[in-house]
Every structure is written in structure tokens, then in C-alpha cells.
N, C-alpha and C positions, 0 to 999 in steps of 0.2 A: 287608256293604257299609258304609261308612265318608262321610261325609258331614257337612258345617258348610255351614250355612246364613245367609249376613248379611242384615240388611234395617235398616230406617230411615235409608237416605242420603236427600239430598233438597237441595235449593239452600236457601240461609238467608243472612238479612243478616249481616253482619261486628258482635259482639257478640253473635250469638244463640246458641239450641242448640238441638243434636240428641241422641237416641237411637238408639245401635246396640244391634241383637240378633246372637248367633251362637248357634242352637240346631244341637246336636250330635246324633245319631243314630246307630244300629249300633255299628261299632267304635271311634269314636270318644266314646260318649256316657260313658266313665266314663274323663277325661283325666287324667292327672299335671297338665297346668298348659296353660293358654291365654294365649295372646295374640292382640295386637291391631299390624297393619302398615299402612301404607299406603305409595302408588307412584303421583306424578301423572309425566306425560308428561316423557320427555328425563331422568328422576331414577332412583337407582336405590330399590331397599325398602328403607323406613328402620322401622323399629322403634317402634311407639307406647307401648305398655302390656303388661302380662301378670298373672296372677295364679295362684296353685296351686290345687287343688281343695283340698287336704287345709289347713286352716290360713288360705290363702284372704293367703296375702305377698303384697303386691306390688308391681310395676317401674314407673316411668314412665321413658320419655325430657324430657329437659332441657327440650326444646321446648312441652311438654305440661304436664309439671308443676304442680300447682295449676289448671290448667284442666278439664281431664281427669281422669274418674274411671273403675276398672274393678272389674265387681263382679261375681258367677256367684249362680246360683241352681242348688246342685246335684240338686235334686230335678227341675228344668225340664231339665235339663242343657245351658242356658243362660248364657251370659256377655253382661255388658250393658258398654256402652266410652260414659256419659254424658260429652259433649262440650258446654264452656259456654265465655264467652266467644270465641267463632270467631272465626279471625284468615285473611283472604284466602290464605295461607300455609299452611295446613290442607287447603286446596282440594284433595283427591288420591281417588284409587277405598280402599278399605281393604279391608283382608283379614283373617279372623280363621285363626289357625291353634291343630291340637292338639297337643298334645305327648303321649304314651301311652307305658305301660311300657316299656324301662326309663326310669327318668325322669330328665329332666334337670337339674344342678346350678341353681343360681338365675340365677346369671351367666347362664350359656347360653339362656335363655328371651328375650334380646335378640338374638339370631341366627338368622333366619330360615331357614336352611337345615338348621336341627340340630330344627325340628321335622315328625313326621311325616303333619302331612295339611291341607290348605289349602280356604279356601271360595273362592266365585267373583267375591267383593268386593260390595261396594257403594258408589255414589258419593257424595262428598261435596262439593257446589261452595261456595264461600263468596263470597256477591259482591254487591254492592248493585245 
């Protein structure tokens, strides 16, 4: 069985931060590469972060960029997505997803649909 677990959403002031966890289990616990999506209401998934297990590269989208850090602890089998200055705009649910053998090229780790297993999100409001 196959399962990613996120936690640390939470409401927080515009400027502040949060801490996302996605701990991986079963067939997902030893991924080619994770990332990190999020989907607020009326938008479609957009793409945050990702990182490889092996090497540990990794992606951000535009929007995030220097805000945004992502980083795995492969022994936890664990990816963390620290999120620092929050912008009202960030306000969406997140999802972390796996990517597993065969593994994906780099590019494709920003296309939600070309990975194989998804968690149940967790929210993230940004709002004074």
C-alpha cells in the first residue's frame, strides 16, 4: 500500500511561515523525486516545488522562488516544502506527490499528472 501524508498547513499572517511535512510509506517510501502542488478554489494545480531523492536537484516555480524552500530527509522518507514570507496568494490546499520508478526526466517533475501517487493535501490560508 502506497500512501504520502501532508501536515503543517495552518492560517498565518501575510509575511509569516509555515512548515510542510509529506512522510511517504509503503510503496511509495523510496521515490525517484517529490514534489510539491497546490489548488485553491475555481484554479487549476499549479505546480510548487520538487526535489530528487538521489542528488536531492531541485525545481521551484516562478511564483515561489526564493521564498520557498524544499528539502527531503531520506532516512524519514520525508520531504519538507519551508514556506517563508506568505503572500495572501499562496492561500490554496497543497499536495505533495511521488514520482517512483521508472523515473521521471527533470522537466516533467513540474507536471502533476506524469506523477504516480498523491496525498490528501493540506491547507494553507494566508490572511491577516
Amino acid at each position: 500500500q502506497a500512501q504520502l501524508v501532508e501536515s503543517g498547513g495552518g492560517l498565518v499572517q501575510p509575511g509569516g511561515s509555515l512548515r510542510l511535512s509529506c512522510a511517504a510509506s509503503g510503496r511509495t517510501s523510496s521515490p525517484c523525486g517529490m514534489g510539491w502542488f497546490r489548488q485553491s478554489p475555481g484554479k487549476e494545480r499549479e505546480f510548487v516545488a520538487a526535489i530528487r531523492r538521489s542528488g536531492g536537484t531541485t525545481i521551484y516555480a516562478d511564483a515561489v522562488k526564493g521564498r520557498f524552500t524544499i528539502s527531503r530527509d531520506n532516512a524519514k522518507n520525508t520531504v519538507y516544502l519551508q514556506m517563508n514570507s506568505l503572500k495572501s496568494e499562496d492561500t490554496a490546499r497543497y499536495y505533495c506527490a511521488a514520482d517512483t520508478p521508472p523515473c521521471l526526466i527533470l522537466s516533467q517533475l513540474r507536471v502533476g499528472d506524469d506523477y504516480d501517487y498523491w496525498g490528501q493535501g493540506t491547507q494553507v490560508t494566508v490572511s491577516s
